[in-house]
TORKOL-4160 file (C-alpha; in steps of 0.2 Angstrom, whole numbers, padded with zeros to 4 digits, m for minus):
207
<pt num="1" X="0103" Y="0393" Z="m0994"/>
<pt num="2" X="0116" Y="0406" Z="m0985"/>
<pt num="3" X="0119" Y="0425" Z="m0984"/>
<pt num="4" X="0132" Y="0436" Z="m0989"/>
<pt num="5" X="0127" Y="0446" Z="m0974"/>
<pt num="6" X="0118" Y="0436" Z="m0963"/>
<pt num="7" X="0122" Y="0418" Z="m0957"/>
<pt num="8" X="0109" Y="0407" Z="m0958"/>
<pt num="9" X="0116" Y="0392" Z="m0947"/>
<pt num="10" X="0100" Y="0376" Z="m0952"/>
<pt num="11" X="0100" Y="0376" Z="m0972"/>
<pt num="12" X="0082" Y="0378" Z="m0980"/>
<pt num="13" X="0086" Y="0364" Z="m0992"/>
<pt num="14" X="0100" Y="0351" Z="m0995"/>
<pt num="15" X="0100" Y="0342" Z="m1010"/>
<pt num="16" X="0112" Y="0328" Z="m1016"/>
<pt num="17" X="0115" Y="0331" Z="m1033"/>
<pt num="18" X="0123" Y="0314" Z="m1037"/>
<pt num="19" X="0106" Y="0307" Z="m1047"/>
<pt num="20" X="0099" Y="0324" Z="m1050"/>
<pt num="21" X="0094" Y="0331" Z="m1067"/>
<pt num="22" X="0096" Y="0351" Z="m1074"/>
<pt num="23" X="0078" Y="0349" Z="m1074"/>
<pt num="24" X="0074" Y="0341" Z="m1058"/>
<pt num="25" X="0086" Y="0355" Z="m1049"/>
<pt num="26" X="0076" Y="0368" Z="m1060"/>
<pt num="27" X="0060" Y="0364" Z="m1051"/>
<pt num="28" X="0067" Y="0363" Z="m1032"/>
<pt num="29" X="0076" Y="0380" Z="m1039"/>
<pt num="30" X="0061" Y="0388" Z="m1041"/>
<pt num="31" X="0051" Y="0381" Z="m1029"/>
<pt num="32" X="0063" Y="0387" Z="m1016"/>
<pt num="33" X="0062" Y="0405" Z="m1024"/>
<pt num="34" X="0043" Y="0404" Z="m1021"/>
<pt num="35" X="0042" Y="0399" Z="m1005"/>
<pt num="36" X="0056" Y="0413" Z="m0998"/>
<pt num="37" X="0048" Y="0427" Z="m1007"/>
<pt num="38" X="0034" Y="0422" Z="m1000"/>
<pt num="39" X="0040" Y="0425" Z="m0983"/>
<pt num="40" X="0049" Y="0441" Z="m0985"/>
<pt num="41" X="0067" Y="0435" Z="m0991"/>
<pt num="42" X="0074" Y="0445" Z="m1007"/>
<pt num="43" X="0083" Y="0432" Z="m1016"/>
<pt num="44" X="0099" Y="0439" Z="m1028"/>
<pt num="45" X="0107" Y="0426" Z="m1033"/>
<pt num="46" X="0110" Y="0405" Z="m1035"/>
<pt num="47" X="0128" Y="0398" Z="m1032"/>
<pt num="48" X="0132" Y="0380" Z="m1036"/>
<pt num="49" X="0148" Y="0369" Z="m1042"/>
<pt num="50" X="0153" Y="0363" Z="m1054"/>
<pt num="51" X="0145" Y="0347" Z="m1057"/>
<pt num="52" X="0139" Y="0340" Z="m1071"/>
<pt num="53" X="0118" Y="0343" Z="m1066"/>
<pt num="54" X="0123" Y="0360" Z="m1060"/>
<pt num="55" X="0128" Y="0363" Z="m1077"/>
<pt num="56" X="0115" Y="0359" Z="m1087"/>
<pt num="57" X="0104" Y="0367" Z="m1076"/>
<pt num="58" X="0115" Y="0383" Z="m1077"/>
<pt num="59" X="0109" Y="0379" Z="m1098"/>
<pt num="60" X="0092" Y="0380" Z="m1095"/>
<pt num="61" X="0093" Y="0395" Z="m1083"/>
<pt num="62" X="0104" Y="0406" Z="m1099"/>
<pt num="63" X="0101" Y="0396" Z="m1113"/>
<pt num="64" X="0106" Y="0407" Z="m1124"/>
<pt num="65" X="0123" Y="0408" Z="m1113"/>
<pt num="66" X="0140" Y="0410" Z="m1122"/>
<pt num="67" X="0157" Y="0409" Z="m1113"/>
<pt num="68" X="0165" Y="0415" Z="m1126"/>
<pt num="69" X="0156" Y="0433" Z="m1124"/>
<pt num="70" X="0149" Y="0431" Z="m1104"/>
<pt num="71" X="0138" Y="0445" Z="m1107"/>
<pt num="72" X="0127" Y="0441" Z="m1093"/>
<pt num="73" X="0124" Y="0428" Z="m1079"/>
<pt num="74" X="0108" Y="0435" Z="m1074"/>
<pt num="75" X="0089" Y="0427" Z="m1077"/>
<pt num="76" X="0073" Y="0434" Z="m1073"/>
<pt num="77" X="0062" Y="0431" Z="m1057"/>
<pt num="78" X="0047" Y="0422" Z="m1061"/>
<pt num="79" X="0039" Y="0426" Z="m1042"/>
<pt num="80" X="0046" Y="0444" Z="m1038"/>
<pt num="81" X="0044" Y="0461" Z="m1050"/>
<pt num="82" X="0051" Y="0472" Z="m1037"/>
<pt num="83" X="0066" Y="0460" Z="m1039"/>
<pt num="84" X="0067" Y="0455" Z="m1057"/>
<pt num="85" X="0083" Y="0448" Z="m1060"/>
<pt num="86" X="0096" Y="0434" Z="m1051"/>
<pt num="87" X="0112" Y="0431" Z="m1053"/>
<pt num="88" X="0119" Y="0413" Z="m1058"/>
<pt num="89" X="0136" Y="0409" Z="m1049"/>
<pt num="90" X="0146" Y="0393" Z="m1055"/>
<pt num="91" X="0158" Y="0393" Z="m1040"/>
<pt num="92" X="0171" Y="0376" Z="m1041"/>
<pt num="93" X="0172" Y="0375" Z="m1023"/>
<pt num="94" X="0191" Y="0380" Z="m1015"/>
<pt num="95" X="0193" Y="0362" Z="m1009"/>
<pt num="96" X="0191" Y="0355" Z="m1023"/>
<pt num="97" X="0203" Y="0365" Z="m1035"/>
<pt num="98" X="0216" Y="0361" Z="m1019"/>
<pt num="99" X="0212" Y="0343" Z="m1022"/>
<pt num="100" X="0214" Y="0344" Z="m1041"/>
<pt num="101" X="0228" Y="0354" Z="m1039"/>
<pt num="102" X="0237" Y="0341" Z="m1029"/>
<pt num="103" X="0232" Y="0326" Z="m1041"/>
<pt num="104" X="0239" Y="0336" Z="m1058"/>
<pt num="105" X="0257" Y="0340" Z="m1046"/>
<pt num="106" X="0267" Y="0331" Z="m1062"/>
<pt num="107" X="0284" Y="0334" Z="m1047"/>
<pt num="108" X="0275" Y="0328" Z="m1035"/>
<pt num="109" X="0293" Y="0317" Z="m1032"/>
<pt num="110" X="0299" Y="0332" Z="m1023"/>
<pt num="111" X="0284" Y="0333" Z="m1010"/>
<pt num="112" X="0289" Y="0316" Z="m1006"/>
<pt num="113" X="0307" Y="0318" Z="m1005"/>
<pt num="114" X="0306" Y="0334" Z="m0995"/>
<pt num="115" X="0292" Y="0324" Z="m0981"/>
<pt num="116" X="0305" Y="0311" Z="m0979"/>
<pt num="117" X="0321" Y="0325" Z="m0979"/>
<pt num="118" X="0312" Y="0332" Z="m0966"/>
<pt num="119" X="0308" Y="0318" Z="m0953"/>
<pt num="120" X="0324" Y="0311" Z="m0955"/>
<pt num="121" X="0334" Y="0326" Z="m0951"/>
<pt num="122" X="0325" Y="0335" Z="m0939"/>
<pt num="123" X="0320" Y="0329" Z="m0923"/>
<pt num="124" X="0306" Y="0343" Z="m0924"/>
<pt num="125" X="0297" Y="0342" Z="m0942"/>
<pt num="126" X="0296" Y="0359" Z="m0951"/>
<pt num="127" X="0279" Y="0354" Z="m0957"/>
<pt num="128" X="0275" Y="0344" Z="m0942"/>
<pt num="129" X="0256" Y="0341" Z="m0949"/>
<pt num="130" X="0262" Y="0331" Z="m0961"/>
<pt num="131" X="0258" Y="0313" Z="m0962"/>
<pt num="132" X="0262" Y="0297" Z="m0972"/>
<pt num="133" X="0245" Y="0296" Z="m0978"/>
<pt num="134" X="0247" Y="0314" Z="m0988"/>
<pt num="135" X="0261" Y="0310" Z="m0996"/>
<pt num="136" X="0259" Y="0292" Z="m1000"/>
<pt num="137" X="0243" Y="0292" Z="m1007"/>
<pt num="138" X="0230" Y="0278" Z="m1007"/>
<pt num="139" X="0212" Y="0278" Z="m1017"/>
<pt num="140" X="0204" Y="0280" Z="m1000"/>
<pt num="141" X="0213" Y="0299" Z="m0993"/>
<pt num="142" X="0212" Y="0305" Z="m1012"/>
<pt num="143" X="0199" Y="0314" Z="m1010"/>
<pt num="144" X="0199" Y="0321" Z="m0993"/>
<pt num="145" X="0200" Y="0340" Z="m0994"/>
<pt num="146" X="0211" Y="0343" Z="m0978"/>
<pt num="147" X="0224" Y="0333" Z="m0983"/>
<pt num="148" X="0226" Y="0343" Z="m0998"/>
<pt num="149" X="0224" Y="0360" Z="m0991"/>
<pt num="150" X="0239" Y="0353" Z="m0979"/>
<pt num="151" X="0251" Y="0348" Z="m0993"/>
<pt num="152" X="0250" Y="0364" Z="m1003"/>
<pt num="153" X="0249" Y="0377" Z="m0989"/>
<pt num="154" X="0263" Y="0391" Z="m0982"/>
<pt num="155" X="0271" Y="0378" Z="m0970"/>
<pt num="156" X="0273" Y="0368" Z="m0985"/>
<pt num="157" X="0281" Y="0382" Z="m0994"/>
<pt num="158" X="0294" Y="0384" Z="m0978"/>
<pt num="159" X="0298" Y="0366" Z="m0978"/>
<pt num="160" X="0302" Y="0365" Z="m0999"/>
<pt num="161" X="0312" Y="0380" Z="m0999"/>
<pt num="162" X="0325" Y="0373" Z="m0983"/>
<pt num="163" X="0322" Y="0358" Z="m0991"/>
<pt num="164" X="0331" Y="0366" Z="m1007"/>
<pt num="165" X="0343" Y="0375" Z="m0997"/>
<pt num="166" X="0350" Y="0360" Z="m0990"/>
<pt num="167" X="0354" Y="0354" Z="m1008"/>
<pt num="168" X="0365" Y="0367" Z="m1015"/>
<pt num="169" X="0367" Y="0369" Z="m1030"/>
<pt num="170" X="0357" Y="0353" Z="m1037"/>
<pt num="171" X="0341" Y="0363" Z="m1025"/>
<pt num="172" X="0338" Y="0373" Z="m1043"/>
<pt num="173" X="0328" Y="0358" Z="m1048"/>
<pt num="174" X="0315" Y="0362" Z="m1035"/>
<pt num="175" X="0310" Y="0381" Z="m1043"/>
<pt num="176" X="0296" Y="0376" Z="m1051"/>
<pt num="177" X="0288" Y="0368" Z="m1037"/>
<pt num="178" X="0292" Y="0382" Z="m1025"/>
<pt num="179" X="0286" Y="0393" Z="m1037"/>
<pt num="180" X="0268" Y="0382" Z="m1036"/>
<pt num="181" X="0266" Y="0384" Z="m1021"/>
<pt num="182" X="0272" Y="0402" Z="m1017"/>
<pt num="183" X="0253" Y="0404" Z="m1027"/>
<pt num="184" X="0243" Y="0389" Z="m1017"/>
<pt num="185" X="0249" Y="0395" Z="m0999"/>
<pt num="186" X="0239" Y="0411" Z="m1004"/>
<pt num="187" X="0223" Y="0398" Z="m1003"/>
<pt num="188" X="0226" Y="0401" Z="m0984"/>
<pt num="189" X="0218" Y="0418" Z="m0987"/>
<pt num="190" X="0200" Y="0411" Z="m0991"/>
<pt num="191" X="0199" Y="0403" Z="m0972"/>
<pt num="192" X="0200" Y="0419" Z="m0966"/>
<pt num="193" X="0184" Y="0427" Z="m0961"/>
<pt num="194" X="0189" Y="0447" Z="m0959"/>
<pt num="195" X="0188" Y="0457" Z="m0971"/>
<pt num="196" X="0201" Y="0465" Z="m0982"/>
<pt num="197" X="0199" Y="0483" Z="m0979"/>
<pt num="198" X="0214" Y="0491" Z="m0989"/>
<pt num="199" X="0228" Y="0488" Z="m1001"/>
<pt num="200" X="0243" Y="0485" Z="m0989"/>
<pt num="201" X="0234" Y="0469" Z="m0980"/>
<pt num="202" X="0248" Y="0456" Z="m0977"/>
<pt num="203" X="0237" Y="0442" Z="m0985"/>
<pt num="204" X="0237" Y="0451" Z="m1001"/>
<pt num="205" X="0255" Y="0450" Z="m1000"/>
<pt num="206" X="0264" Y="0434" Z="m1011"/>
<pt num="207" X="0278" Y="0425" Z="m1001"/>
């Protein structure tokens, strides 16, 4: 459980979802929207993944859901009438987009060419987070978020574009991939915790 306003810093209940049904999480959903009304806490909305149980309890929640025509991702309370409705968020968590992101890369030859440029050449790496491990991949790092988040991040950026530089004319082969990650150096922006209070922000700002 969290708060848009408020952190709450011990969750009220973690679930592993790996062996969970739609219908199993239905039960610990209501049961947890019982129990907090009961002691005072106005509950607005449920926020999941995407994972496969999460989806099919999202089904049962809007049966009649069409994402064709999202009309509404709102279901009734059961346990509150002075507040009748929630809201139903399917949220793929960042880290995980980064992660697929990084997996569906079809140059992802560049990245590793652009690793090898860099610590070959310069004493002091551009992108001195960079490690074997992130670029040559194994079934084991995979999966690990923060190696993704590293790869496709502004420093990333700064590194494929001197990288291009130092190639001339044939650096027009790396366009597309500067062009990927001018958009996933923005995922950056989601770490941050202030808020963005008006139009000029420089995090609103593409590179």
């Amino acid at each position: 459980m969290t708060s848009l306003i408020y952190r709450i810093p011990i969750p009220f209940c973690p679930f592993s979802t790996t062996s969970a049904s739609g219908h199993g999480l239905n039960l610990l959903l209501w049961k947890s929207v019982n129990m907090l009304s009961l002691f005072g806490f106005k509950i607005q909305y449920a926020s999941t993944d995407g994972a496969q149980s999460n989806m099919d309890h999202f089904k049962l929640l809007l049966p009649n859901f069409d994402s064709a025509n999202p009309t509404t991702c709102s279901f009734n309370n059961i346990y509150c009438k002075d507040n009748p409705k929630l809201i139903v968020i399917m949220d793929s968590h960042i880290n995980h987009v980064k992660e697929t992101l990084k997996l569906e890369i079809n140059s992802w030859d560049h990245f590793k060419q652009a690793y090898l440029w860099d610590i070959s050449i310069n004493p002091f790496p551009i992108h001195y987070k960079l490690t074997q491990e992130q670029i040559f991949l194994t079934s084991e790092v995979k999966m690990r978020n923060k190696l993704a988040e590293d790869v496709l991040d502004d420093e990333m950026l700064h590194l494929m574009e001197e990288y291009q530089s130092s190639l001339g004319e044939d650096g027009v082969k790396l366009d597309a991939t500067i062009a990927l990650l001018k958009c996933t150096c923005l995922i950056r922006n989601f770490r941050d915790p202030r808020p963005v209070t008006n139009s000029v922000d420089d995090r609103q700002r593409k590179p």
